[in-house]
MARKOLRO-671562 format. One record per residue (C-alpha): residue number from 1; residue in three letters; chain; x, y, z. Coordinates in steps of 0.5 Angstrom, whole numbers, always signed. Layout:
<pts>
    nr   rest   kette       u       v       w
   NUM    ALA       A       X       Y       Z
...
</pts>
This chain:
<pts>
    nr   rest   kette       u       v       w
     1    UNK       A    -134     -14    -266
     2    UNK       A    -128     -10    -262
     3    UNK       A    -125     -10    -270
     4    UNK       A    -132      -7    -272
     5    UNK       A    -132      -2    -266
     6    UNK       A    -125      +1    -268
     7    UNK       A    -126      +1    -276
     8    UNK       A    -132      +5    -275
     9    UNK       A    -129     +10    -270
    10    UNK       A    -123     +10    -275
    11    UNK       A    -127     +12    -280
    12    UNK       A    -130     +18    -277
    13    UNK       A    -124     +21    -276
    14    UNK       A    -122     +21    -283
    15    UNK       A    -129     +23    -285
    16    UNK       A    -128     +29    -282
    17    UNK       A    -121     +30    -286
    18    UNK       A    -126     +30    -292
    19    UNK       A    -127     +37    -289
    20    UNK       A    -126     +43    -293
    21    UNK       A    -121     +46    -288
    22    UNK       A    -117     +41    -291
    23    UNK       A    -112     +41    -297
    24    UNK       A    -114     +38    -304
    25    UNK       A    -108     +33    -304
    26    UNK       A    -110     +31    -296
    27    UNK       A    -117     +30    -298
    28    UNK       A    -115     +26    -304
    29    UNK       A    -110     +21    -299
    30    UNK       A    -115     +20    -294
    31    UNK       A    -121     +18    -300
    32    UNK       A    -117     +13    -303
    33    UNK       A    -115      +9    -296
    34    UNK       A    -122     +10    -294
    35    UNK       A    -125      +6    -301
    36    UNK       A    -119      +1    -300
    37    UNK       A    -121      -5    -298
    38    UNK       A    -116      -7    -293
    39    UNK       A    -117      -2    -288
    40    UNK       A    -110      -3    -285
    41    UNK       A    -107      +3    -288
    42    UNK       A    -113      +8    -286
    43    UNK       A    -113      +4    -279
    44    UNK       A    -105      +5    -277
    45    UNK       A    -106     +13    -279
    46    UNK       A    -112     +15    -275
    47    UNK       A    -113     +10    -269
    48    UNK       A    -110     +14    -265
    49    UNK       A    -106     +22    -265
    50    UNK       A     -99     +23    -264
    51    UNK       A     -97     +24    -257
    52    UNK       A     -90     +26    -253
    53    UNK       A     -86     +21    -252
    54    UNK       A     -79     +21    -249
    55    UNK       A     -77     +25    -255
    56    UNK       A     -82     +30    -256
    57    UNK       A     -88     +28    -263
    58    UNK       A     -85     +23    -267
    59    UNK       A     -88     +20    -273
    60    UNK       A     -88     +17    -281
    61    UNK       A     -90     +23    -285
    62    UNK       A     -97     +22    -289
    63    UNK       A    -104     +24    -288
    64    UNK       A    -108     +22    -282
    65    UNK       A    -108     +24    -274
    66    UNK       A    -102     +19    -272
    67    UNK       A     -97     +22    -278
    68    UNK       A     -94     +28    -278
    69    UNK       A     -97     +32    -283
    70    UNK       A     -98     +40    -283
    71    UNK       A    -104     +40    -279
    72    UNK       A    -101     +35    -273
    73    UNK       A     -96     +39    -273
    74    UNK       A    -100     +45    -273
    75    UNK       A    -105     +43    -268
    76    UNK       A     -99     +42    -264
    77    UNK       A     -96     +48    -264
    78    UNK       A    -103     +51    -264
    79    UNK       A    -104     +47    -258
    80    UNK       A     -97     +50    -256
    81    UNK       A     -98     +58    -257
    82    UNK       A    -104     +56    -253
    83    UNK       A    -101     +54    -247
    84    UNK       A     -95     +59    -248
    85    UNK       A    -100     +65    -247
    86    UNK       A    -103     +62    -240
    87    UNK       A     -96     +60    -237
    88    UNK       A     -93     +67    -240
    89    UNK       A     -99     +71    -239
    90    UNK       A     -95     +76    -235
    91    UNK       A     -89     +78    -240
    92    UNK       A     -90     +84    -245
    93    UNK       A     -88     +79    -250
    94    UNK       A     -86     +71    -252
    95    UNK       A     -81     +69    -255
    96    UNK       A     -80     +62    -259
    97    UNK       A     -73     +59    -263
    98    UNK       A     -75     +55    -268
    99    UNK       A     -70     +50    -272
   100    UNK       A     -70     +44    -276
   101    UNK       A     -66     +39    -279
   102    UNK       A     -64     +36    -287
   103    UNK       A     -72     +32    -287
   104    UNK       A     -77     +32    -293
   105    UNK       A     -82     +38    -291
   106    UNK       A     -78     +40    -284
   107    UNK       A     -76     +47    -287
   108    UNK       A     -85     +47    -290
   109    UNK       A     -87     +45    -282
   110    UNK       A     -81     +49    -279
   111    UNK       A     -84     +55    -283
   112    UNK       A     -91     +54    -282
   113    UNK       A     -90     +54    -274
   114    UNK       A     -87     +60    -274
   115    UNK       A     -93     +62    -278
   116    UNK       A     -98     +59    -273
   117    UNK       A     -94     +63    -266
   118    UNK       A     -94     +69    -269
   119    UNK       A    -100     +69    -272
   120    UNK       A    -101     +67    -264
   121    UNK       A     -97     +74    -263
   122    UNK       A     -92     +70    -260
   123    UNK       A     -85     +73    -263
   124    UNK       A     -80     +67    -267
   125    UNK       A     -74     +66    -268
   126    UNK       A     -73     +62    -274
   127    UNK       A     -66     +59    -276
   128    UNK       A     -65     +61    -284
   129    UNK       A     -63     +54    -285
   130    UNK       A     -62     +47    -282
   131    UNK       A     -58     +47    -275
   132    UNK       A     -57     +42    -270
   133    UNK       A     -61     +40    -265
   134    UNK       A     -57     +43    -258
   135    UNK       A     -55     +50    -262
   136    UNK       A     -63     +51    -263
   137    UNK       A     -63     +49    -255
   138    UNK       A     -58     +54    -252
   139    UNK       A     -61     +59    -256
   140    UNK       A     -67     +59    -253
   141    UNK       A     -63     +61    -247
   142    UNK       A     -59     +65    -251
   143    UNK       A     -64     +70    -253
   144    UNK       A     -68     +69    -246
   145    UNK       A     -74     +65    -249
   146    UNK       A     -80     +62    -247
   147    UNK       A     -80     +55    -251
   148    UNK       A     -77     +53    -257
   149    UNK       A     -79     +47    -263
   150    UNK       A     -74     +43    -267
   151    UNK       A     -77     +39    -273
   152    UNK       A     -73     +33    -273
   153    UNK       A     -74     +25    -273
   154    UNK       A     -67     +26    -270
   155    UNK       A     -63     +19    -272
   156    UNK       A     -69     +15    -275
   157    UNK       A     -71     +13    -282
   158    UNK       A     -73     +17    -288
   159    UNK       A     -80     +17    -288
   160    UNK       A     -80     +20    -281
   161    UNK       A     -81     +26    -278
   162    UNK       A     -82     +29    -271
   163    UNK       A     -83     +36    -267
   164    UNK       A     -79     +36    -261
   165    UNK       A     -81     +43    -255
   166    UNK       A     -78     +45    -250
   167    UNK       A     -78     +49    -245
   168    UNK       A     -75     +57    -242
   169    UNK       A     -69     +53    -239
   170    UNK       A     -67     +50    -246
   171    UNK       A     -70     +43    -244
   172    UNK       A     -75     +39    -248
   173    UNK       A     -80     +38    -244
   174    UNK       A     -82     +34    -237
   175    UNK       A     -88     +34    -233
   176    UNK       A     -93     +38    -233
   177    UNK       A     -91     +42    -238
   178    UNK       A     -91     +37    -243
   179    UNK       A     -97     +34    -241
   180    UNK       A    -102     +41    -240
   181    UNK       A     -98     +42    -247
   182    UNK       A    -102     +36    -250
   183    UNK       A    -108     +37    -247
   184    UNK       A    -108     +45    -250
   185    UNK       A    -107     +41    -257
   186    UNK       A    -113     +36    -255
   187    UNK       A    -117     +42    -255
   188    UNK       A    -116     +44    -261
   189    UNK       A    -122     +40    -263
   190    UNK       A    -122     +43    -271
   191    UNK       A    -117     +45    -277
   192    UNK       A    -121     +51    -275
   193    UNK       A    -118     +53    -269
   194    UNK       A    -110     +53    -272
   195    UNK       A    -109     +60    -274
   196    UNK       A    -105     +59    -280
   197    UNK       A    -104     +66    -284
   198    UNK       A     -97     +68    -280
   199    UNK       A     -96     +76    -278
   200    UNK       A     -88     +77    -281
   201    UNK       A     -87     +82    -277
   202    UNK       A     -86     +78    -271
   203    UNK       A     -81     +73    -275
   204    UNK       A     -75     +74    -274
   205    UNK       A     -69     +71    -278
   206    UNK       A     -62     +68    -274
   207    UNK       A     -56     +64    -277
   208    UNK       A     -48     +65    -276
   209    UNK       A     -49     +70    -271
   210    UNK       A     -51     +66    -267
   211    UNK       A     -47     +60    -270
   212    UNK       A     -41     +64    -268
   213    UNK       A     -43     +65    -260
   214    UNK       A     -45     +58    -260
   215    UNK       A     -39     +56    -262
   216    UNK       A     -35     +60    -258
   217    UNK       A     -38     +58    -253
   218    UNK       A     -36     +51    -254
   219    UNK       A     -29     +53    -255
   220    UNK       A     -28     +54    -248
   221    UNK       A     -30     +47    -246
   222    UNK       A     -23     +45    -248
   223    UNK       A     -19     +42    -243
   224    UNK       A     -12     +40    -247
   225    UNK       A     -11     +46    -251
   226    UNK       A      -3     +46    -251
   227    UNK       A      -5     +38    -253
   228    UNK       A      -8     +40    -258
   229    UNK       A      -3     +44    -260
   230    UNK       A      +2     +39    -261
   231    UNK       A      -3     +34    -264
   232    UNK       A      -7     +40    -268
   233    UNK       A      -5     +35    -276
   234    UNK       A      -8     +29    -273
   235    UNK       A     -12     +26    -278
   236    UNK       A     -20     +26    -276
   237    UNK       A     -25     +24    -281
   238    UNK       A     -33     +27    -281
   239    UNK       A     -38     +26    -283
   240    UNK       A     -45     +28    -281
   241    UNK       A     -49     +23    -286
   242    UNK       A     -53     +29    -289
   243    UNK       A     -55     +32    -284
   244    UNK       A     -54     +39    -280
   245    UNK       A     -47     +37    -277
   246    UNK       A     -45     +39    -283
   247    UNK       A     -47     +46    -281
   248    UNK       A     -42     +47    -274
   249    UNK       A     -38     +40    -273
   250    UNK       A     -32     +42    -277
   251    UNK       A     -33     +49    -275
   252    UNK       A     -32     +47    -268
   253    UNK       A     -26     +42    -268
   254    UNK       A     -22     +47    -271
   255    UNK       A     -24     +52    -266
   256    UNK       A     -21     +47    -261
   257    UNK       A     -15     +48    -265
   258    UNK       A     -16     +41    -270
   259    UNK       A     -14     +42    -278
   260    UNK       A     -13     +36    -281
   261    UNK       A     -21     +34    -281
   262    UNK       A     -22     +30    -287
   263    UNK       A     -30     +30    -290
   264    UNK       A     -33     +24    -293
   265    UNK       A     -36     +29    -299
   266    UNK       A     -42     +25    -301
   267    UNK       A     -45     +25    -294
   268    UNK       A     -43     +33    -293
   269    UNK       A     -49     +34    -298
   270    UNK       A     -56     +36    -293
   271    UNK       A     -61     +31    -296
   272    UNK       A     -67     +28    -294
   273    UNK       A     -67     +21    -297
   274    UNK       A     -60     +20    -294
   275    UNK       A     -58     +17    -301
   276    UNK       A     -52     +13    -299
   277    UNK       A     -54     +10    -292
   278    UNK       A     -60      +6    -291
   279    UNK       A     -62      +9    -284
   280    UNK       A     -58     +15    -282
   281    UNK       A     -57     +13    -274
   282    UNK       A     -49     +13    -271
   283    UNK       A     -51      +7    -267
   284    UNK       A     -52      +2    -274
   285    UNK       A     -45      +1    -276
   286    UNK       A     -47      +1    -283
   287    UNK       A     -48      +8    -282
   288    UNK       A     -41      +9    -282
   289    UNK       A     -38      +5    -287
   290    UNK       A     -37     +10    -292
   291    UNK       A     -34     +14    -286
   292    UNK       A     -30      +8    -285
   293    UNK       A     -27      +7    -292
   294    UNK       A     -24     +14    -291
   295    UNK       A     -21     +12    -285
   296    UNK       A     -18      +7    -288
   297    UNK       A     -15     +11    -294
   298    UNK       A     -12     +16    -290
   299    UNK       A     -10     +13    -283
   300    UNK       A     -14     +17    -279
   301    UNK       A     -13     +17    -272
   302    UNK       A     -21     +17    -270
   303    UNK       A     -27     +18    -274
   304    UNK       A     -33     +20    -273
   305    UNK       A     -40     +22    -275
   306    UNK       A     -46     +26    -273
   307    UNK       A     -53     +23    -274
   308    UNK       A     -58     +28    -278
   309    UNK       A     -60     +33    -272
   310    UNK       A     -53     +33    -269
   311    UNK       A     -54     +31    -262
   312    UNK       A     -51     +24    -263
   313    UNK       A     -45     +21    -265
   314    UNK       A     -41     +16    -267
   315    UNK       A     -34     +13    -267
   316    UNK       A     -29      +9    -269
   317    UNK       A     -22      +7    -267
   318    UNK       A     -17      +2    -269
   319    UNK       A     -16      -4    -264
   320    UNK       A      -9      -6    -262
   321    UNK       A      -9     -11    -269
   322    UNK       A     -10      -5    -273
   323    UNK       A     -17      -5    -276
   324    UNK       A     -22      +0    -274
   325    UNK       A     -27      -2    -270
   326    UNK       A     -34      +2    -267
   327    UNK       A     -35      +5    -260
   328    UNK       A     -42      +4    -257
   329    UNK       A     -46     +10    -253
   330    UNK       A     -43      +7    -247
   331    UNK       A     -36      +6    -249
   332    UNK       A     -36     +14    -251
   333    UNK       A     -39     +16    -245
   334    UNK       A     -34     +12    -240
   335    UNK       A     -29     +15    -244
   336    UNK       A     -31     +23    -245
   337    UNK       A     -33     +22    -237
   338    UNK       A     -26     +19    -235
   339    UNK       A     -22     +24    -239
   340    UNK       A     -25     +29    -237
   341    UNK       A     -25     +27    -230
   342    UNK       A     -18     +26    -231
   343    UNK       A     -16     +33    -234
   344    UNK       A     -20     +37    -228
   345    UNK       A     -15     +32    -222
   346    UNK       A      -9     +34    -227
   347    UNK       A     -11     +41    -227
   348    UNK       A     -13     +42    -220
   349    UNK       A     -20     +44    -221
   350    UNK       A     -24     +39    -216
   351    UNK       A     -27     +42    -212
   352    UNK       A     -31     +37    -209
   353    UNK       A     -37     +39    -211
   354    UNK       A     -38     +36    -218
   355    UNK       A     -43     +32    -221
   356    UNK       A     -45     +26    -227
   357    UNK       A     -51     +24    -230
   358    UNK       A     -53     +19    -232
   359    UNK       A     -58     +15    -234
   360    UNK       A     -62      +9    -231
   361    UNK       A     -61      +4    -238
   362    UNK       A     -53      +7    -238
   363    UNK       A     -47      +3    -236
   364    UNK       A     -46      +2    -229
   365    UNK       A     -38      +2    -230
   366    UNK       A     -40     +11    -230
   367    UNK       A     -42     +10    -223
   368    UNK       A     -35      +6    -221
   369    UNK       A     -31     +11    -225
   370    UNK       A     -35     +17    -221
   371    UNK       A     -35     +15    -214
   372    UNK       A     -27     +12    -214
   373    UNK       A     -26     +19    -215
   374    UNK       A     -31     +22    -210
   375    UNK       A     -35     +24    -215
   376    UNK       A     -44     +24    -215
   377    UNK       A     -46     +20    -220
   378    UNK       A     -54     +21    -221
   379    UNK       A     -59     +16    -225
   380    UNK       A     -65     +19    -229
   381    UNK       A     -69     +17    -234
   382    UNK       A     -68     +15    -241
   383    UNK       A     -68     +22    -244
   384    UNK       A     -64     +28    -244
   385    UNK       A     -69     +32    -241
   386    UNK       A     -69     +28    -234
   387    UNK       A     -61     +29    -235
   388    UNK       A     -63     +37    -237
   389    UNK       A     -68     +36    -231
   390    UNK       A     -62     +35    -226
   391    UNK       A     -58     +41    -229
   392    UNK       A     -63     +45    -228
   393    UNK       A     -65     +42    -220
   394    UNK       A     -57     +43    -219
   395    UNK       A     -56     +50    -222
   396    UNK       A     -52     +55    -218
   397    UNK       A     -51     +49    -212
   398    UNK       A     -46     +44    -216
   399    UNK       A     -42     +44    -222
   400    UNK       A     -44     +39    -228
   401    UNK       A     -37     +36    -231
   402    UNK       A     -41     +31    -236
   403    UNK       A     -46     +27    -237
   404    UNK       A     -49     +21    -243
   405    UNK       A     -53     +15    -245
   406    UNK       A     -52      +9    -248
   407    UNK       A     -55     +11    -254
   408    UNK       A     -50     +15    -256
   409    UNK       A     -52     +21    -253
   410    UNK       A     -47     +26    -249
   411    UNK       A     -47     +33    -246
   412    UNK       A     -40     +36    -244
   413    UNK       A     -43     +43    -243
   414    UNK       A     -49     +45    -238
   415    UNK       A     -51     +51    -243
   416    UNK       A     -54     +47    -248
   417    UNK       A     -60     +43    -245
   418    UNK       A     -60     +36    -249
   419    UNK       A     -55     +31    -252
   420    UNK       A     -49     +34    -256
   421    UNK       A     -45     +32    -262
   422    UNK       A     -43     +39    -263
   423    UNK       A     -38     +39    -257
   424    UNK       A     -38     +31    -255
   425    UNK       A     -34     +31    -262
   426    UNK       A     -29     +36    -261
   427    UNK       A     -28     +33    -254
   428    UNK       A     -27     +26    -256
   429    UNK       A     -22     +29    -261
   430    UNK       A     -18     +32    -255
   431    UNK       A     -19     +26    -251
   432    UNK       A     -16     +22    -257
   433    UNK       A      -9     +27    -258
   434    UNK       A      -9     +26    -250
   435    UNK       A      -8     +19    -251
   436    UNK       A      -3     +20    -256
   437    UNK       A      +2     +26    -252
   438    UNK       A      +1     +20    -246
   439    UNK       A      +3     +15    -251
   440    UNK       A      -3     +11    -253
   441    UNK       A      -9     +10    -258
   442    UNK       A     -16     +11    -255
   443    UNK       A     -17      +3    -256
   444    UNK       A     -11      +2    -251
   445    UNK       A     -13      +8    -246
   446    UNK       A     -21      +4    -246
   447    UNK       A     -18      -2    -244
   448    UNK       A     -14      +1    -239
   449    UNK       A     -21      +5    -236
   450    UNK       A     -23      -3    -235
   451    UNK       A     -17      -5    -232
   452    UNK       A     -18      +0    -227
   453    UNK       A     -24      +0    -226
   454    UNK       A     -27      -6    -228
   455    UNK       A     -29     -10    -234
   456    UNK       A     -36      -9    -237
   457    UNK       A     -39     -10    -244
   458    UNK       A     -46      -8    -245
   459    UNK       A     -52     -10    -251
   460    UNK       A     -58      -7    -254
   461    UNK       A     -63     -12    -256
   462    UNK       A     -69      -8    -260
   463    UNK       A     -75     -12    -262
   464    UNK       A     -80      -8    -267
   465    UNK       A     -87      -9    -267
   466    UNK       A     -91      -4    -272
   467    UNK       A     -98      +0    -271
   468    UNK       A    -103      -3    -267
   469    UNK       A    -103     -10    -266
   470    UNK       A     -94      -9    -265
   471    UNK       A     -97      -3    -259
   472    UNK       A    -101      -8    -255
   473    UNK       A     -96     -14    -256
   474    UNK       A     -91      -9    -253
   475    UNK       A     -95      -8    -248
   476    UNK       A     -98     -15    -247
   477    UNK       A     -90     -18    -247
   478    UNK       A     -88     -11    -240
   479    UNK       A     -94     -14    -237
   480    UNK       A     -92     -22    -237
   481    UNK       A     -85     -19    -235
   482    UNK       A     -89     -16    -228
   483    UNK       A     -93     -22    -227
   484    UNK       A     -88     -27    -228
   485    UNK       A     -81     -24    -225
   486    UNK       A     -74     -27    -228
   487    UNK       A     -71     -30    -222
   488    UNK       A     -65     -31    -225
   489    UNK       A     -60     -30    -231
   490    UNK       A     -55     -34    -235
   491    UNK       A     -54     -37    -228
   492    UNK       A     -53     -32    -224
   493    UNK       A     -60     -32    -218
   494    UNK       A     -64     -24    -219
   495    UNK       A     -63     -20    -212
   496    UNK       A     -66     -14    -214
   497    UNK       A     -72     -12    -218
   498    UNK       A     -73      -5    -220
   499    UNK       A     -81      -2    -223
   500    UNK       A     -81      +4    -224
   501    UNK       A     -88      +3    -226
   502    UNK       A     -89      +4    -219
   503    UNK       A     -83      +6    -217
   504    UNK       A     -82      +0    -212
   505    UNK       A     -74      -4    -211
   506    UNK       A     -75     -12    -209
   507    UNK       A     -69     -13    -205
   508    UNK       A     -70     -22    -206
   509    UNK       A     -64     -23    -200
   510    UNK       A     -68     -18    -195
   511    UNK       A     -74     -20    -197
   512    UNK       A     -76     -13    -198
   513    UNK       A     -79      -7    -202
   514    UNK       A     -77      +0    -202
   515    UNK       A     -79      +7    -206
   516    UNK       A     -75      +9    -212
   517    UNK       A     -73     +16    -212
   518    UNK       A     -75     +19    -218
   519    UNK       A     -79     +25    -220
   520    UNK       A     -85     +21    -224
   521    UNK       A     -86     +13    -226
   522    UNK       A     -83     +10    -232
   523    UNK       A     -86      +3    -236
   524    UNK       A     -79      +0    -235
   525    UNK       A     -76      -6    -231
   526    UNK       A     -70      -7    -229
   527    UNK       A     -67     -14    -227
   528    UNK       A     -60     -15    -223
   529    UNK       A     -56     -21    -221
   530    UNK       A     -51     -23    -216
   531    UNK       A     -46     -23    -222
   532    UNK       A     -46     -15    -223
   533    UNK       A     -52     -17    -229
   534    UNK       A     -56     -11    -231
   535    UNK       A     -62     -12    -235
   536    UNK       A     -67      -7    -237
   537    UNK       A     -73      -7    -241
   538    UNK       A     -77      -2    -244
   539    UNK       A     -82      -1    -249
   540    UNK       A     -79      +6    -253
   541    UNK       A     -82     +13    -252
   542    UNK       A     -81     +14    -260
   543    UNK       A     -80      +9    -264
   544    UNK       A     -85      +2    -265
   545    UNK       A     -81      -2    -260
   546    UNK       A     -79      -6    -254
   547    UNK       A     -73      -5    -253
   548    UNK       A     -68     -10    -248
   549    UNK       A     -61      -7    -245
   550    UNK       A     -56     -12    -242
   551    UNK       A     -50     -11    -238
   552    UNK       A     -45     -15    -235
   553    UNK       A     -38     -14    -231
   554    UNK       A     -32     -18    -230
   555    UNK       A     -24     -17    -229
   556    UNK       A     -19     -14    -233
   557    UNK       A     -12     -16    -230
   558    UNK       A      -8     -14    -236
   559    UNK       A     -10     -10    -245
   560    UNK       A      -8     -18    -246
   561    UNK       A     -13     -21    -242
   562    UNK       A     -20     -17    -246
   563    UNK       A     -20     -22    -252
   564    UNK       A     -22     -28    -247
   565    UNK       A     -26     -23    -242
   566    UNK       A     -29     -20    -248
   567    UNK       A     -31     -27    -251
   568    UNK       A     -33     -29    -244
   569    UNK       A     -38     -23    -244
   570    UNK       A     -41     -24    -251
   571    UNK       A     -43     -32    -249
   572    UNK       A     -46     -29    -242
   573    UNK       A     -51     -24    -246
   574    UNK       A     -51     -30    -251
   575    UNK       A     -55     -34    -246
   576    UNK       A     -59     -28    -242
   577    UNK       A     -61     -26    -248
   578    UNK       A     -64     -33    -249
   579    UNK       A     -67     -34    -243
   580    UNK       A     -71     -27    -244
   581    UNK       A     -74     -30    -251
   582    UNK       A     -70     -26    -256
</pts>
């Protein structure tokens, strides 16, 4: 009966996409799933609407209210202008940026939004072509703007696309502009209500002009410039796995003054099917494998890769046995956040007033390295924005130095206000010519962060369950978390368990509760042990799946003595895992 209740409400909506607002294609797609006799395709594109989740709308392209399409995309940015011209009433003129990465169709919806704002009488700024994600982020502050979309599906696989908004301060949005953005795109009742035919004199064309201040920009971050100097034909190979990184990365390393940058040619070519990788995400280590192979070819002293809307990036080092291994996300930030706080200490920049950010599924190592250094570490939620969030909340009061996730996101500069592989490459790179001049790879100055401060090793598990049945057995598995509490891992007994669900800690030794301080609620539990033992567990904002962080600490006396913690580490995530059912 449910399945009947569901079918029918599913149909209604696609009968409506039957209508003539709509194109002949779309119309010809939706009559052919609705006279299937499996109704499954027809159910998982319109059993519910794409919504904002923590990276904005995202979606498999196609017809139907849960794809992306030119009438999802126009309804958002419909639903968008709407909003803009309620909360900008006041301004003469309100202006948006508009930018887009190397997807099928993201030129077609990023042209088709700008069509939708002007014709709204908003003014645009549409980039001539593919660009990053964080220069389209500083640009919005840049021209003094009131909101800015990026068409992107960021590091997902081909058949993806998404529509991330921002905010005037250069930020994706938080509450309650993303949430009264989502009500103006529910009202939007019909294909009707989209104005689609564009005013051009209100849509401006940007590029290398403002390429040149981005990356001008990015070129004062640069801590070691005399370093650099002395170690500019270290060999750096790039690839930014056919997408915008292209466009600026190169630019912006030899900008830091780096002139030995050695390109994977197959992947400097923009394209949409990302050809020579099966999925285009630095965090998979396939993604690099070509990148790798380069490496190995010409010695290179670090490589390095962007994923398509260059706001992550991915690395390899050679380890102390010459062989090139990956970093994870984690790894990365505990090593930018390190230099970088190293580097302000030498140069006598500490003021006593500077901050981290990090978030809550982030290595806990980042809070050692911070506060062993009289350094405030603050936590945020999963997502640049909440880290955005901090700067803005901190603007003119404290000095942000840095900031990361472990998936393979980091911020080095405040003037742009999401992740970005623009200027966190260079940085690495500079820290990489810093440990030569100190007499050390970027493997060994690692392991001497854990020798210092403490050994951790973090692991990523992802469980994917797709469309509609996957949606409830996530979050049939988050309930039974809540219900049934670990009481303990690998061994070691839970002392304190974090939902910020209800924003309620549970300290098990005191037998007592407290009130997490964060700006609103989140679908995550978090699970730590007497051993150190981090465990989080969320379902996934933009992707469909439940994902589960594990992070365990230990000691490092000496470089020689990681393969024994690291294989001690492996067989204590080993058996979490186990004892959480993956």
């Amino acid at each position: 009966m449910e399945d009947d209740v569901l079918l029918k409400q599913v149909t209604a909506k696609a009968e409506v996409w039957l209508g003539e607002g709509y194109d002949a294609e779309t119309r010809a797609e939706v009559k052919r799933m609705m006279e299937m006799d499996d109704k499954t395709e027809l159910v998982d594109a319109f059993y519910k609407d794409l919504e904002f989740g923590t990276g904005g709308l995202r979606g498999i392209m196609g017809v139907g209210t849960n794809r992306m399409n030119i009438y999802t995309v126009g309804a958002a940015t419909q639903g968008l202008s709407n909003y803009l011209k309620k909360e900008f009433a006041g301004l003469d003129q309100i202006k948006v940026v508009i930018g887009h990465d190397s997807r099928n169709n993201s030129r077609k919806f990023a042209e088709i939004s700008a069509d939708i704002f002007s014709a709204n009488g908003i003014k645009v700024y549409l980039f001539e072509s593919l660009r990053p994600t964080p220069e389209m982020s500083f640009t919005i502050r840049h021209l003094g703007c009131q909101s800015g979309i990026i068409i992107t599906a960021s590091h997902n696989p081909k058949e993806y696309n998404g529509y991330k908004a921002y905010w005037n301060d250069g930020a994706q949005m938080i509450p309650p502009h993303d949430k009264n953005t989502i009500a103006e795109v529910n009202k939007v009742a019909s294909v009707s209500d989209i104005k689609f035919k564009g005013n051009p004199d209100l849509i401006e064309i940007i590029g290398q002009e403002i390429d040149d201040v981005f990356v001008g920009k990015i070129k004062e971050l640069s801590l070691s410039p005399d370093i650099v100097a002395r170690h500019k034909d270290m060999k750096i190979v790039y690839t930014p796995i056919h997408g915008t990184g292209v466009k600026l990365i190169p630019a912006a390393l030899r900008a830091f003054g780096f002139t030995n940058i050695i390109n994977v040619p197959e992947q400097d070519i923009s394209d949409g099917n990302f050809p020579t990788v099966v999925s285009p995400n630095p965090e998979e280590p396939a993604a690099l494998t070509m990148a790798i192979e380069k490496g190995k070819q010409v010695d290179a002293d670090i490589i390095m890769a962007s994923d398509p809307d260059a706001d992550r990036l991915g690395v390899a080092v050679k380890n102390d046995k010459n062989e090139y291994v990956l970093l994870n996300g984690n790894q990365i930030a505990i090593i930018l956040l390190n230099y970088i706080i190293t580097r302000y200490s030498e140069l006598g920049k500490m003021t006593g007033n500077e901050y981290i950010v990090k978030t809550i599924v982030t290595s806990e190592l980042i809070k050692t390295i911070a506060e062993k250094n009289n350094i405030t570490c603050y936590d945020c939620y999963t997502g640049f924005k909440w880290i955005a969030a901090i700067i803005r909340e901190l603007e003119g009061k404290k000095k942000y130095i840095g900031g990361g996730e472990e998936s393979y996101g980091f911020l080095v500069e405040d003037f742009t206000r999401d992740k970005d592989a623009v200027s966190a490459i260079p940085m690495v790179a500079e820290a990489a010519a810093w440990a030569i001049d100190n007499g050390k790879s970027v493997y060994e100055m690692l392991l001497d962060i854990y020798v210092k401060y403490g050994y951790s090793k973090e692991k990523g598990i992802s469980v994917v369950r797709k469309g509609k049945s996957g949606a409830e057995e996530i979050e049939a598995m988050m309930k039974g978390f809540r219900a049934n509490p670990l009481k303990e891992l690998a061994g070691s007994k839970v002392v304190l368990i974090k939902d910020f669900s209800t924003l309620v800690a549970q300290d098990m030794v005191e037998n007592e509760k407290y009130t997490l301080d964060m700006p609103t609620t989140a679908n995550v539990i978090q699970y730590f042990t007497e051993d150190g033992t981090k465990v989080s567990i969320r379902p996934s904002g933009t992707e469909p799946k439940i994902k589960f962080y594990i992070e365990v600490r230990g000691k490092l006396a000496s470089r020689e003595d990681y393969d024994a913690a690291n294989a001690a580490a492996e067989a204590k995530i080993k058996a979490i895992s186990e004892s959480i059912g993956n």
